[in-house]
N, C-alpha and C positions, 0 to 999 in steps of 0.2 A: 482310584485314578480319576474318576470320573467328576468325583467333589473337589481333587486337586487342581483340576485343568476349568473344573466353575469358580473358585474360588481365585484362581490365579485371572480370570478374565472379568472378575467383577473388581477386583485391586485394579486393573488394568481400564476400565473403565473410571473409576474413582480419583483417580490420577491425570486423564487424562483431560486437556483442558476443553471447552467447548466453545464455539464461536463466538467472539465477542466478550467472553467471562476473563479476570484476570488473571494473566502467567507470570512467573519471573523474569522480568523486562532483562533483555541482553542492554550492559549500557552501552551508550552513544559515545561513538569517536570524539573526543575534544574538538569543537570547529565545526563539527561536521553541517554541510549546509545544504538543500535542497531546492529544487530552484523549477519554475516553468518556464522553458525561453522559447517559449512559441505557443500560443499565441499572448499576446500582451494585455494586461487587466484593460478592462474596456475594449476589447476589438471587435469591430463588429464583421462577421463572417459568412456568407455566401448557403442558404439553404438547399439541401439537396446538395452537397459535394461534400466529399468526405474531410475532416479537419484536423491537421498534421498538428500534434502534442510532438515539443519538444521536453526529453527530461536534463535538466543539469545537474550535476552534484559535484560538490567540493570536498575534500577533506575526508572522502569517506572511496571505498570501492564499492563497486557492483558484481556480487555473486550470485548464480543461480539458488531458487530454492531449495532446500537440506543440503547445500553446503554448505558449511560455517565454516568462517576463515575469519580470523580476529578482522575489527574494521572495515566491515562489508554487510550488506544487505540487498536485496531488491525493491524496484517500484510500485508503487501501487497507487493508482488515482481515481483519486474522489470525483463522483461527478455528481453536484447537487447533496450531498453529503457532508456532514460536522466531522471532523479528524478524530479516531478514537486516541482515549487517553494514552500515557504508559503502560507498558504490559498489556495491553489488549491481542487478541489475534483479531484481523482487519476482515472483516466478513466478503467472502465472496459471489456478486450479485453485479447486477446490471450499474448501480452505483460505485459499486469499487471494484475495479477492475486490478486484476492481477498478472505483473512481468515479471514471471516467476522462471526465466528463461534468461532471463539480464537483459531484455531489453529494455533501449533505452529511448525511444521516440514510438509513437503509433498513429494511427489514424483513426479517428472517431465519427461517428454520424450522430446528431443530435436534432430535434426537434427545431421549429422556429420557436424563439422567445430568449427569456433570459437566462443563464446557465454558470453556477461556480465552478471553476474548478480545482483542484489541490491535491498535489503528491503528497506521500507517506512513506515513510520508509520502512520496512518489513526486514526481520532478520530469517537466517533459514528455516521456520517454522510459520512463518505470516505476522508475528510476535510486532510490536512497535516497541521500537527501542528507550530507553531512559535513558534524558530524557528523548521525549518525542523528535525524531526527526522528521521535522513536515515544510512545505513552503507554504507560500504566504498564498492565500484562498484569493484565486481572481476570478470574477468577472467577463464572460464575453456573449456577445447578442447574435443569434440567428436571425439571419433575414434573408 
């Protein structure tokens, strides 16, 4: 029993994906489009106050984490971070932050200086969809 319940958790290991390593990408909605609408490439914004990320998305739903529901995913935003490819699971850390709850706006505090930002779309697993649904990497300045 004992080599059956080792042997069943090392398959389960083997299988199992690891952060950042490739999965089989859930594909993307036709259309589907991801959007920042707040704050705008190039804003420059107020140090020391917290700074309201709005998320937008077109053509796609927003479901919580391990829910799958055909054409739906959750947010996840890059900050100072490159967008992982298709099929990635999107690492979870101070750089990419995870709305694995469906929301869809938050509020951030960031350092003075310069700073990207960019959403990701994550399916019920943290997965990035094929292909990638991501917005367009902005831009904005602490001061």
């Amino acid at each position: 029993m004992r080599t059956l319940l080792a042997a069943a958790a090392l398959a389960a290991a083997c299988c199992a994906g690891a952060p950042g390593r490739a999965a089989e990408p859930t594909p993307a909605p036709p259309h589907a489009y991801v959007y920042i609408g707040w704050p705008n490439d190039g804003q420059v914004v107020s140090a020391g106050k917290p700074i309201r990320v709005w998320f937008g998305l077109r053509n796609m739903g927003v479901a919580p984490k391990g829910v799958k529901f055909p054409n739906t995913g959750h947010h996840h935003l890059l900050i100072d971070a490159d967008a992982p490819g298709p099929g990635v699971e999107i690492p979870n850390d101070r750089n990419h932050l995870h709305f694995g709850a469906g929301e869809t706006e938050t509020t951030i505090e960031l350092p003075p200086g310069k700073h990207t930002l960019q959403l990701v779309m994550g399916d019920d697993r943290h997965i990035t969809f094929d292909p990638s649904v991501q917005s367009k990497k902005i831009t904005i300045t602490v001061k």
